[in-house]
N, C-alpha and C positions, 0 to 999 in steps of 0.2 A: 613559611609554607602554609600554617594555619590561615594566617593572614589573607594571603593571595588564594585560598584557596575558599575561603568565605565572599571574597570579593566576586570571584569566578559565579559563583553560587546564586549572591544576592543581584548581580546584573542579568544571569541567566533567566532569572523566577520572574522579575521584571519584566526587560523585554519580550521575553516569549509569551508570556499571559498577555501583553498589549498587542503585541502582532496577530497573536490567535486572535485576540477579539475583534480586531478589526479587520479581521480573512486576509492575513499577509500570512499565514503559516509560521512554522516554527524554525524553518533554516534563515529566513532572513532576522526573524526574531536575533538568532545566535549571532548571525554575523554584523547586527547593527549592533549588541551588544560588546561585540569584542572591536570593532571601532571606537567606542565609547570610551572603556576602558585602556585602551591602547596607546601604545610612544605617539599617535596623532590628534588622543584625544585627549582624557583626563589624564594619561600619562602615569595612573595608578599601576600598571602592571608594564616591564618591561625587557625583559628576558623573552622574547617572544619565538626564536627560535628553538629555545630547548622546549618551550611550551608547544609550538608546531610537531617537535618529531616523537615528543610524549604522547598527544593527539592524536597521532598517525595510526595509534593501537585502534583509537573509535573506528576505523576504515578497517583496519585486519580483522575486529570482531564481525565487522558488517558484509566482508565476503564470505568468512566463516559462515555463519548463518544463512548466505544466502547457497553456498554450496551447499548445507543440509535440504535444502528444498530441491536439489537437482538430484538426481539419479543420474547415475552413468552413461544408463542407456539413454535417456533423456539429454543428457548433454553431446551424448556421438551423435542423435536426430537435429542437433544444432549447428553443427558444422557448417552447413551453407552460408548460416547468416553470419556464423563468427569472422568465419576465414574469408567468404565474400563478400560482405556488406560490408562488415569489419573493416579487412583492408581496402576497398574501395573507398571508404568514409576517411581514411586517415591518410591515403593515396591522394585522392582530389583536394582536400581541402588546405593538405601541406602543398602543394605546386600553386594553388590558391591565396595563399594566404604568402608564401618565398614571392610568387611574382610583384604581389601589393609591396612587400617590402622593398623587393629591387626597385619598383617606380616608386620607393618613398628614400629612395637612397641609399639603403643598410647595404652593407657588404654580404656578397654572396653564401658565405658558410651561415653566418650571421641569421639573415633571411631563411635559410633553409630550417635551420635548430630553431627559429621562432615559428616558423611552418609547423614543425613537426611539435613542438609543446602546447601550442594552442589548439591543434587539431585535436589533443586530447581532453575529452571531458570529463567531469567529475559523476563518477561510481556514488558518490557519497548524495552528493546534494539533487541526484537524476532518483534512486533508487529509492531516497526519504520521499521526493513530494509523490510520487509513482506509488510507492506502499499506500501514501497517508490518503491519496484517493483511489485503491483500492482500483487502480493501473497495470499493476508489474505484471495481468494474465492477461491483458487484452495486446490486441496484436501489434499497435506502436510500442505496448511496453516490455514484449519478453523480443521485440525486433532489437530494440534499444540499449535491453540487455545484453544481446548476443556481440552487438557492438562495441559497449565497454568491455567486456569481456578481450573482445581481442584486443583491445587497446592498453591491457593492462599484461598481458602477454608482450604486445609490441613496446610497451616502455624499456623492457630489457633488453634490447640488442641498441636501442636508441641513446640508454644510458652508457651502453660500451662502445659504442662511436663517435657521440658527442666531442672526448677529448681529443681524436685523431684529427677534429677539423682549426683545432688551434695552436697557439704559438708558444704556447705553456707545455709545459711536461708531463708526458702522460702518464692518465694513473693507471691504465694496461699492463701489468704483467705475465710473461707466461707467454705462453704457442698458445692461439686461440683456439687450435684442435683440443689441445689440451682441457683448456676451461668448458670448451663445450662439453666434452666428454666428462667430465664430471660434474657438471648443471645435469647431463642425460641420466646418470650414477645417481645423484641425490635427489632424481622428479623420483625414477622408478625403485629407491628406496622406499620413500615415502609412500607409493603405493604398496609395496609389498607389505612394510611394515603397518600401514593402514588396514590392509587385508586379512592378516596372520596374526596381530601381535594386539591392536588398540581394542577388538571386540574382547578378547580373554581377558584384558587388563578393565575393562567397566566390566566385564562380568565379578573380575575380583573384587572391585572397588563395590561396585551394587552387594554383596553380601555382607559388607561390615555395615552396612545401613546407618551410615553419616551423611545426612546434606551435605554440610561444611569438605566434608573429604571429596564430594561428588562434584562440587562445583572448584574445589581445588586442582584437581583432575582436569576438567574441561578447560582453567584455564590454563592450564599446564599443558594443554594437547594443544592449543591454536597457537600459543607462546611459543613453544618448542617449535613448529614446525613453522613460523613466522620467522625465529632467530636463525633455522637451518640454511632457511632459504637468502636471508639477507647475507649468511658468510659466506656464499659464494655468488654472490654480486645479483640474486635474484628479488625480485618482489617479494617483500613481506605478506602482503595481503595474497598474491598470489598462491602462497603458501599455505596460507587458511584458507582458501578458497579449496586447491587440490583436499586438503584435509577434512574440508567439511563435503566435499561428493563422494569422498569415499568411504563416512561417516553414516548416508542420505537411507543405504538401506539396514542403518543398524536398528535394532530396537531400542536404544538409547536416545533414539533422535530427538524425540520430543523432552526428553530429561535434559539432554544438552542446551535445546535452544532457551528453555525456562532459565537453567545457567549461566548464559552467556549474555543474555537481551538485555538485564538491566545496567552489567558493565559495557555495552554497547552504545545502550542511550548516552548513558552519561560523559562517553571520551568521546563520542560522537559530536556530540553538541560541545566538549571542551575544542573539537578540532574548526570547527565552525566559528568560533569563537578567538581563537587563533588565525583561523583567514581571516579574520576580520581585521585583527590587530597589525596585520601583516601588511594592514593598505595604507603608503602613505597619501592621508590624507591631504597634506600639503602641495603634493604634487597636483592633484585635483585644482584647488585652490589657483594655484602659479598656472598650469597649460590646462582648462578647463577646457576650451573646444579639440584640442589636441588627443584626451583623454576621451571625451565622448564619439567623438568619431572615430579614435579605435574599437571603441566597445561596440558602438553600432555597427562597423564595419564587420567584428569578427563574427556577431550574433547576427548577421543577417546572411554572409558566407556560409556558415556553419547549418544554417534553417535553410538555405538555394540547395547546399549539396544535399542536404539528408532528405529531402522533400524529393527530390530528382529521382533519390539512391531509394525511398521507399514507394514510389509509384513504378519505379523497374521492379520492387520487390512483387508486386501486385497487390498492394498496400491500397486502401480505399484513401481519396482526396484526405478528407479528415484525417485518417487516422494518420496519414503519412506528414499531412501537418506537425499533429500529434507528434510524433516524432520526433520531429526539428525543434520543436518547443523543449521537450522533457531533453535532450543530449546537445543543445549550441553553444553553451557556457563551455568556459576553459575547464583547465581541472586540476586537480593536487598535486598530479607527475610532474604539471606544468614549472612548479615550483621546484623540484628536484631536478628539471634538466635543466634549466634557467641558472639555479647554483652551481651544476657542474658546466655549463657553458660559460660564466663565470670564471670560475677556478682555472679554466683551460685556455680563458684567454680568447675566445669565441667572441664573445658578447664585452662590451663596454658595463664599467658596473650602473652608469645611470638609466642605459637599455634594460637592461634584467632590471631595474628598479622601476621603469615604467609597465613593461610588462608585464610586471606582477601584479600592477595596482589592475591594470585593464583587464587580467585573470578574473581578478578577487572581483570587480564591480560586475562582469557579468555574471558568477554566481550569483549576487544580488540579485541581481535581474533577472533569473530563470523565475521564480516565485511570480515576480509580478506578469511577466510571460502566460505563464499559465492561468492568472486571472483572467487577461486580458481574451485569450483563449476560451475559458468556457463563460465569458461575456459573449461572446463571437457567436457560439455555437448555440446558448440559449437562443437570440438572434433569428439565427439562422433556421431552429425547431421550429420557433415562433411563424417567421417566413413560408417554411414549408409544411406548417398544419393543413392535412387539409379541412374540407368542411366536413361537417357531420352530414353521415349519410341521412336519407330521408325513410322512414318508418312507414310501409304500410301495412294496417291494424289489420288482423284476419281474427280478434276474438280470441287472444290467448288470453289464461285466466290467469298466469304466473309471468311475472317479467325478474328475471334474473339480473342483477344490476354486478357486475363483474363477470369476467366468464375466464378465471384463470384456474389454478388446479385445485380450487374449493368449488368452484360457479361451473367447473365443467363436470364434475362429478352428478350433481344435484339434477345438470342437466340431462346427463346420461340416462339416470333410472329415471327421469320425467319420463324421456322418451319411450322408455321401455314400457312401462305403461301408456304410453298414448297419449299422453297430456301435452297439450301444446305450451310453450312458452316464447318467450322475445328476450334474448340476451343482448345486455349492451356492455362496451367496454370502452374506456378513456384511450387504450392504448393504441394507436393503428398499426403499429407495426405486427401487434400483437394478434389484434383481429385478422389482417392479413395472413399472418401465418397459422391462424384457428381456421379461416377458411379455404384453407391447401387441405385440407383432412375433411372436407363433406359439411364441416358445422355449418349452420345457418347464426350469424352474430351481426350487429350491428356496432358501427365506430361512434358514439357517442357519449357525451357527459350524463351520467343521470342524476346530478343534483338540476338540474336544467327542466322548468315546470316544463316548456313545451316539447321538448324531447321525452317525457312522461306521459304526455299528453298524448304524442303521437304514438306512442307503444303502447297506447289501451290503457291507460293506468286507469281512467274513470270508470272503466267495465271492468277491468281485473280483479281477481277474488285477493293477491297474496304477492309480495314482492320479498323474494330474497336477498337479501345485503350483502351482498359477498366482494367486496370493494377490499384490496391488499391493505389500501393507505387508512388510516382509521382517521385524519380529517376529512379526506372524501366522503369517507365511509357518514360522518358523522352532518357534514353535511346535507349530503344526500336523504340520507333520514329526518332532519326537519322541515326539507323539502317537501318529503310526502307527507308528514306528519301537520305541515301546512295546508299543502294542499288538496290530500288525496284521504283524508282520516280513516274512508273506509277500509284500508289496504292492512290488512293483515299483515305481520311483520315479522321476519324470521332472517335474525341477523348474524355477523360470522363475526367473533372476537378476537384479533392478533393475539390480542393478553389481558392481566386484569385490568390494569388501568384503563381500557376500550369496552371490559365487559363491565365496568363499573359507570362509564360516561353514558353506555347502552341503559343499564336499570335506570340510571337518574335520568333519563329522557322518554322513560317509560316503557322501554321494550321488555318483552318478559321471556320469548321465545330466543335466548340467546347461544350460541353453540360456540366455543373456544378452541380453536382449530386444532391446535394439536394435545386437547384436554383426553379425547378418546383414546389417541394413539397410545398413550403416554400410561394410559389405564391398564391397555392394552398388554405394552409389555412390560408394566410392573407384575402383571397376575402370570406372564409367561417365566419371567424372571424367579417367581416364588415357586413356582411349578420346578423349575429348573433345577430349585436348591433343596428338591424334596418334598413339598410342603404339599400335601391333598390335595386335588387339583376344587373339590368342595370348598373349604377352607380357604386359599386362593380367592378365586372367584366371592366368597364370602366379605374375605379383608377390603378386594378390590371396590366393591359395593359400598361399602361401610365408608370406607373412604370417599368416593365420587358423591355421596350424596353430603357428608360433613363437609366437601370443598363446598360444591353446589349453597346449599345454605349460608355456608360463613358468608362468601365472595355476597347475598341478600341482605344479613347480617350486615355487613361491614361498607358495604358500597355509600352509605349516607355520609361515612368518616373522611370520603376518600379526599376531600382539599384539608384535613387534618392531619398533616403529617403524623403531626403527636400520639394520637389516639388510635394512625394505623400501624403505628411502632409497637405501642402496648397493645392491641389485637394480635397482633402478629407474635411477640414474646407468648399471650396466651397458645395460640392456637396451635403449640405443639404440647402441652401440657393437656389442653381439652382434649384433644383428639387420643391420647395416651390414656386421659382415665377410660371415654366411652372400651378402647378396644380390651382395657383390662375389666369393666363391666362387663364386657361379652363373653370373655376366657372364663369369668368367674360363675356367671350363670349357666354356660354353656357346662363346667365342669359338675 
């Protein structure tokens, strides 16, 4: 176990660090790795089905958690997409996908159970690359959501009919009124006892103030209510899912997800890792056009319907691309109904043995999908930039270079005083919708001499820098520092590393955008806790002007690692003696 389980380990750290660096991501990272390792590859690991259903925990933690970000109410406002998208997606692409089969020969039940498993996508590998670029709130990605969702719901009635369509014996027992009625018994257990019973029990548990017990807890609440659900023939992950929305409004929430995430990662990527192992390579090898043009066929199906189903949804072009891209891959159910289609005598075993490989290579292929995609989409920015508008100079003494929620502030109280200025912005979607509200803004680059040129810069007194991105930002400031020397300079810092490239480039006027705020309610804060509202305001002082200094101090250090580590060890010592110098002569 040690063994195999350092192997796991030392091919994970590998592949994933290589795939990261070369913008393949981290799901194909795991699943080229567990090919590697596998009965197809190096042959090092080979128990791989008890490895698959060990794995399967990384998918239960991972709807867990994603049910703590749902609320209740927020999953009832979902309905439409679940139960109509949902089944519309799993509706068309199974009678889709049964017909291809019937014109490829399969027999009719055959064809249909392969409809219906490939129609399902994978939860696991749509949700990781959707998180990892910060997708899962935009409208392909909570569409897509709603989608798996149902889909993970429809595995269960698909799993108890599968064997009725073969020649084997079934594993149905029972009146199926019967089973329903007690699947209905232990969903609305689970709520109750989620309701009544799990909030009292972390309230118990949070007073003995043990980590180790807290996180024992947590994973004792998605274990428990995963294994509930499996003994009566339901999704496991399902199960963590109910359990983590009714979790979503505790005040535990965020204690749990801290809990849960890092045993999440890690059987995550083991379950990845096991699709991998799960492909016979061989077969690739022996019918290599056979295999690809399954794969293409299903991943080009799977992208016609969901691009259809999300332009009905009133889905924008892209984003309903979108779409089709993040959910066309097979998915994990795939593998469970394929084995019980199998067992029942449905499916031929070298069918389920093909099918599984053509499963497993378009989850490969969702990653490179998504490359390909926001290739496409730069493209297509690129295409439809349009020009920078044209600038006519009416003699403003201030040109604002950003105009977002630092550059429209600045702009404001110009106004209010009378001063005229010329805002410019890189963004046009952005200036567009600055100019739905009265602003007066310009679409243009201002690291660009003639677009400086054109907005006055040789007659202007003063240019504020207020650019988000600090290479723009930084930029742009040698630009004028090239061109325009006289321009007085008053710049806006992200943070220090920006307010430190600012000093060494000589600006001295520098302002760190949320350096006031932050002043702000530290002195409200001490106010809060009692403290003279004198006093307070006193500390806060004292403070703002020792960052002030250090941040002059220190900025010549800043490509010295070394020296900004040992400034930084100082600088809470310095700052401790000056304030007990104050206590002492104030006292």
């Amino acid at each position: 176990m040690l063994t195999q389980s350092a192997i796991f380990l030392v091919a994970a750290v590998v592949a994933v660090s290589v795939f990261r660096r070369i913008g393949l991501g981290t799901v194909l990272g795991y699943l080229a790795a567990g090919a590697l390792i596998g009965p197809s590859g190096l042959r090092l690991i080979q128990d791989v089905d008890q490895i698959l259903h060990t794995a399967e925990l990384g998918v239960v933690f991972l709807l867990f958690l994603i049910g703590l970000e749902l609320q209740p109410s927020r999953l009832w406002s979902m309905r439409g997409t679940v139960f109509g998208l949902g089944g519309a997606q799993v509706g068309v692409t199974t009678a889709a996908i049964t017909l291809l089969g019937l014109a490829l020969g399969a027999p009719f039940p055959a064809a249909v159970v392969a409809g219906v498993g490939v129609s399902m996508s994978s939860t696991a590998i749509a949700t990781q690359i959707l998180g990892e670029k910060n997708e899962l709130g935009a409208p392909h990605g909570r569409t897509g959501f709603g989608i798996l969702l149902f889909q993970d719901v429809a595995a269960i009635p698909v799993l108890a009919l599968v064997p009725l369509l073969g020649a084997g014996p079934s594993a149905s027992t029972g009146s199926p009124l019967t089973h329903g009625l007690v699947i209905v018994a232990v969903i609305a257990g689970l709520v109750i006892s989620g309701r009544y019973l799990l909030r009292p029990a972390f309230r118990f548990i949070a007073e003995a103030q043990s980590h180790e017990l807290s996180t024992a807890t947590a994973l004792l609440v998605v274990l428990g209510t995963a294994l509930i659900m499996a003994s009566v023939g339901l999704s496991m992950a399902l199960g963590a899912f109910i359990a983590g929305v009714l979790l979503a409004d505790s005040e535990y929430r965020h204690e749990l997800e801290a809990d849960i995430e890092p045993f999440k990662g890690l059987l995550l990527g083991l379950f990845f890792m096991a699709v991998g192992m799960s492909a016979n390579l061989r077969l690739i090898k022996d019918r290599p056009l056979l295999v690809i043009g399954l794969v293409v066929g299903l991943v080009l199906v799977k992208m016609a319907v969901l691009y259809g189903l999300g332009v009905a949804a009133k889905l924008s072009r892209r984003s309903a691309a979108s779409l089709g891209v993040s959910i066309s891959q097979g998915g994990e159910f795939a593998f469970v109904i394929f084995g019980v289609a199998r067992g029942a005598k449905v499916m031929k075993p070298e069918t389920v043995e093909l099918l599984i490989v053509v499963v497993t290579l378009s989850m490969a292929v969702t990653p490179l999908l998504f490359l390909a995609r926001d290739g496409i989409t730069k493209r297509l920015a690129a295409a439809d930039r349009r020009s920078f508008d044209k600038i006519y100079d009416e003699g403003s003494s201030v040109i604002i270079a950003g105009f977002g929620r630092f550059g429209q502030i600045v702009g404001r109280i110009l106004r209010l005083k009378r001063i005229p200025f010329t805002a410019l912005d890189a963004s046009p979607t952005h200036v567009d919708f600055v100019r739905r509200y009265g602003n007066e803004i310009y679409y243009g680059d201002a690291s660009r001499v003639d677009l400086l040129r054109a907005a006055g810069a040789e007659r202007a007194r003063l240019i504020v820098l207020a650019i988000d991105d600090m290479d723009a930002s930084m930029r742009t400031l040698h630009v004028v520092q090239s061109h325009f020397p006289h321009l007085r300079i008053v710049a806006r810092a992200r943070n220090r590393q920006h307010a430190y490239a600012l000093l060494g480039a000589g600006v001295t006027n520098i302002i760190r955008e949320t350096f006031a705020g932050s002043l702000e309610a530290a002195m409200i804060t001490l106010e809060e806790l009692g403290l003279p509202s004198d006093d307070a305001r006193e500390t806060v002082r004292m403070f703002a002007e020792y960052d002030e200094a250090q941040i002059r101090k220190v900025f010549v250090h800043r490509h010295d690692e070394k020296a900004l580590v040992e400034s930084a060890k100082q600088y809470g010592a310095e700052l401790e003696r000056i304030f007990e110098e104050d206590a002492a002569h104030r006292s």
